[in-house]
C-alpha positions as CSV (number, residue, x, y, z in Angstrom):
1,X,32.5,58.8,-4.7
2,X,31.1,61.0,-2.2
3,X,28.8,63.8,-3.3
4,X,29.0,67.4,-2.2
5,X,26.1,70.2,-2.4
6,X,26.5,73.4,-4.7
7,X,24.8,76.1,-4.0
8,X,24.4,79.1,-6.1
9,X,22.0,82.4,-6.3
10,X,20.3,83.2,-9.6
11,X,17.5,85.7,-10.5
12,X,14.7,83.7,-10.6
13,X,13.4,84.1,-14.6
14,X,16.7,83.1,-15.3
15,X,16.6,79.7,-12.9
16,X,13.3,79.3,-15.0
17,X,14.4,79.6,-18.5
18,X,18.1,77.7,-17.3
19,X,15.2,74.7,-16.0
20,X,13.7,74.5,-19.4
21,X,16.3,75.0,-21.3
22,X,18.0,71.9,-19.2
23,X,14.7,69.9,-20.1
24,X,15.1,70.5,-23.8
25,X,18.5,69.3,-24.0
26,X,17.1,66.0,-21.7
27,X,18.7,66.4,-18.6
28,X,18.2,68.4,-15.1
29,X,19.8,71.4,-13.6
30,X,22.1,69.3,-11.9
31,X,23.4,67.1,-14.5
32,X,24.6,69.9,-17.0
33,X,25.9,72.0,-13.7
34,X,28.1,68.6,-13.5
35,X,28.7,68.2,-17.3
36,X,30.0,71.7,-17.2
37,X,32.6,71.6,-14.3
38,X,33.8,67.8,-15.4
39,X,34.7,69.9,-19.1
40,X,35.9,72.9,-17.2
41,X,38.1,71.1,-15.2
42,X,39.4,68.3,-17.6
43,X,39.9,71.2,-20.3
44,X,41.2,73.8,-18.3
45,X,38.8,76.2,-20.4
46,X,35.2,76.8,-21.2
47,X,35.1,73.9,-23.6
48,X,32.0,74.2,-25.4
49,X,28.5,75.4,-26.6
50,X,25.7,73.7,-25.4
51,X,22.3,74.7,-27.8
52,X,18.9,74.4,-29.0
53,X,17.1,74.0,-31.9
54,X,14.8,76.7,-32.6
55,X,11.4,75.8,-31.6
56,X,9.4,75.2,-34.6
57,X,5.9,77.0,-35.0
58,X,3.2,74.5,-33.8
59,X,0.3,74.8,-36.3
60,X,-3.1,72.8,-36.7
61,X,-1.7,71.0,-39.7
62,X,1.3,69.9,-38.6
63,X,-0.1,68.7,-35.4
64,X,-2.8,66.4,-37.4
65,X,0.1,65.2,-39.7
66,X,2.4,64.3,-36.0
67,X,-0.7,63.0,-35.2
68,X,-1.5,60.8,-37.7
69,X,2.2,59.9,-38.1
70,X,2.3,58.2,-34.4
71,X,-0.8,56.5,-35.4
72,X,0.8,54.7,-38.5
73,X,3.5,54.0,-36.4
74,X,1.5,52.8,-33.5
75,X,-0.4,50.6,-36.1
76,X,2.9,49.4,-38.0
77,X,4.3,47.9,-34.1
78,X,0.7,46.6,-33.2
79,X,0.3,49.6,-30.2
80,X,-2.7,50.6,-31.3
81,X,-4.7,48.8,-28.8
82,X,-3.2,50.8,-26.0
83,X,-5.8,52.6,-24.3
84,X,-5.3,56.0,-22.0
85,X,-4.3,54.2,-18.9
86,X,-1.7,52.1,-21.1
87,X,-0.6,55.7,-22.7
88,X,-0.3,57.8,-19.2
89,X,1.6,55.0,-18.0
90,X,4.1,55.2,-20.4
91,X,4.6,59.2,-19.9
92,X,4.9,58.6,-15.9
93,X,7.4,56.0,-16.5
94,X,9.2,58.5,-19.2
95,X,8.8,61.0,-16.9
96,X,10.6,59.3,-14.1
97,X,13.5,57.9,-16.3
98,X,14.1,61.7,-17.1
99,X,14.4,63.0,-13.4
């Protein structure tokens, strides 16, 4: 299938919260711009909501119990041996999966 370039203009704090908004949900601009018009079009309407969970307040506590969480769980499937490198590694190559 041959691809095609869409071009729009958008106030730029809007592009900005649309961008992060897009990376909550797990996907880029593009890819809901394209899950959009495939609903529009197969539809015929504005099919649907797309939404976020509210973002929960991030406190000390609960940070030290996600904390220790991942370790238990990084104990319970033998990863905690992983060292920093190991660790970055695994974001870049989440990070690259996601783009």
């Amino acid at each position: 299938m041959s691809q095609a370039t869409f071009s729009i203009r958008m106030d730029d704090a809007l592009k900005k919260q649309f961008d992060t908004l897009c990376g909550d949900f797990g996907m880029t601009v593009s890819t809901a711009i394209n899950v959009f018009a495939r609903a529009v079009v197969r539809e015929r309407r504005i099919p649907f909501e797309i939404s976020s969970p509210a973002k929960p307040e991030i406190t000390r506590e609960g940070a030290i119990r996600a904390f220790n969480r991942l370790r238990s769980s990084a104990k319970t499937n033998g990863l905690q041996g992983m060292t920093l490198k190991d660790i970055n590694e695994e974001i870049r190559l989440t990070r690259t999966e996601r783009s």
